[in-house]
C-alpha positions as CSV (number, residue, x, y, z in Angstrom):
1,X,-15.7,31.2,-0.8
2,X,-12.3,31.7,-1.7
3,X,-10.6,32.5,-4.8
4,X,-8.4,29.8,-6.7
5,X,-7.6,28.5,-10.2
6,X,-10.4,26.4,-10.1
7,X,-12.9,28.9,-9.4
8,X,-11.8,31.3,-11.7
9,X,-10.7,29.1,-14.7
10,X,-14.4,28.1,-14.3
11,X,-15.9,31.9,-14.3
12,X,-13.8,31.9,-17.4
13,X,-11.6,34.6,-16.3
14,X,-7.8,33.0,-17.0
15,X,-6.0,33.6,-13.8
16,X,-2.6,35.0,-13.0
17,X,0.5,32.7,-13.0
18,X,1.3,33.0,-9.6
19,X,-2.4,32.1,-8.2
20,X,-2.2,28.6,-6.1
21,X,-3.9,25.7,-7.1
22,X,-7.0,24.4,-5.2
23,X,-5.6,22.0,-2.9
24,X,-9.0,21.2,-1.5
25,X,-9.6,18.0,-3.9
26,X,-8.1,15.1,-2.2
27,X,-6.6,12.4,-4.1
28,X,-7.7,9.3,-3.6
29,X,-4.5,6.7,-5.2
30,X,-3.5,4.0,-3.0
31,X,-0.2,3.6,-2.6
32,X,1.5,0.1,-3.2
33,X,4.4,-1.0,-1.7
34,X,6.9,-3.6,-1.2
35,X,6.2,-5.3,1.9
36,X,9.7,-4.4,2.8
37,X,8.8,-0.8,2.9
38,X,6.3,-1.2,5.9
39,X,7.6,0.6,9.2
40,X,6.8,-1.6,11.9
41,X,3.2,-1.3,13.3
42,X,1.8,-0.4,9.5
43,X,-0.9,-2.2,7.9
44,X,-1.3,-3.2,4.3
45,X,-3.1,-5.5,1.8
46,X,-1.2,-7.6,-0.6
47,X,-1.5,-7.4,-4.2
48,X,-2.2,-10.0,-6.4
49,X,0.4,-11.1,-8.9
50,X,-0.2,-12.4,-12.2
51,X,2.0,-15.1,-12.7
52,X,2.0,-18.3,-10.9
53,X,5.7,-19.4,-9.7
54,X,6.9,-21.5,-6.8
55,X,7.6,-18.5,-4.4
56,X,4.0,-17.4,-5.1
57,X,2.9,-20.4,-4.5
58,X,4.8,-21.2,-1.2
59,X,3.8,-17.7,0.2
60,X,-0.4,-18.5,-0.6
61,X,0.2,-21.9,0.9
62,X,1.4,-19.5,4.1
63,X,-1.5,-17.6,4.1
64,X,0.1,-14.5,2.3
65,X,-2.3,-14.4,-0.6
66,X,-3.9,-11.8,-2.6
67,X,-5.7,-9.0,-0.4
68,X,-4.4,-11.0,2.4
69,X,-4.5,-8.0,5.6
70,X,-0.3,-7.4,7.2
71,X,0.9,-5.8,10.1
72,X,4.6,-5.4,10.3
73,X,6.1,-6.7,13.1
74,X,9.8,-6.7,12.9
75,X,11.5,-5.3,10.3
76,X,14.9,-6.5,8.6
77,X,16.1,-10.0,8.4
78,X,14.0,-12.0,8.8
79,X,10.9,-9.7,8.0
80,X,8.3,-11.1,10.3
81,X,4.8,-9.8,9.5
82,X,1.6,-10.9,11.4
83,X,-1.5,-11.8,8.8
84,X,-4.9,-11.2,10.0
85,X,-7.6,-13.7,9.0
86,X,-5.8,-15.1,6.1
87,X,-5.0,-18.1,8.1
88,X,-8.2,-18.7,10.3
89,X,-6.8,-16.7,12.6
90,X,-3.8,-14.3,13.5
91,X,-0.4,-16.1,12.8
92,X,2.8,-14.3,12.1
93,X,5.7,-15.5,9.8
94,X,9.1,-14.9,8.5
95,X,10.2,-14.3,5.4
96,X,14.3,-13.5,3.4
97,X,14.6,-10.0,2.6
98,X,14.8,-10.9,-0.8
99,X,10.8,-13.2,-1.0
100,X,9.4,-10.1,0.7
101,X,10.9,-7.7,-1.6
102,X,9.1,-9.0,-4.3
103,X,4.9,-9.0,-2.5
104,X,3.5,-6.0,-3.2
105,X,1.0,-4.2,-0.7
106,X,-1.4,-1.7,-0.5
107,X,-0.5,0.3,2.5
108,X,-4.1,0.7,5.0
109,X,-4.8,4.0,5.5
């Protein structure tokens, strides 16, 4: 077992400034994204929103609805994602830069 802050801030022996930080603990955070910010080929989940406007609306009438599962496709204008299961099925659509700026995802990992 090797030596670390952890270790020895817990045998309560206050370590040395210079002694690295245990880097074995993993963080667990999901990262969320605009859909935007996808490379092509990346998978994500979108977010939910809390407010109910005519965009959201038009998008979950598309099948791009909360924890709805996207794969980039193309990137750019238009952004053309492919949704898996949100609408029976795989189907793929378009959207303006400036709609898909605004759906938040959770990128797969």
């Amino acid at each position: 077992m090797g030596l670390n802050r952890n270790t020895i801030t817990a045998a309560g022996i206050e370590p040395p400034g210079d002694l690295p930080v245990n880097t074995t603990q993993q963080s667990h955070e999901r990262r969320t994204i605009p859909l935007t910010q996808l490379t092509k080929g990346q998978r994500g989940r979108v977010m939910g929103e809390g407010n109910e406007t005519d965009e959201v609306r038009m998008l979950s009438a598309m099948g791009l609805r909360p924890d709805a599962s996207v794969t980039m496709c193309r990137m750019g204008e238009p952004c053309i994602v492919s949704l898996s299961g949100a609408c029976g099925g795989g189907c793929r659509i378009g959207l303006a830069r400036g709609i898909a700026e605004k759906v938040m995802v959770e990128i797969d990992s």
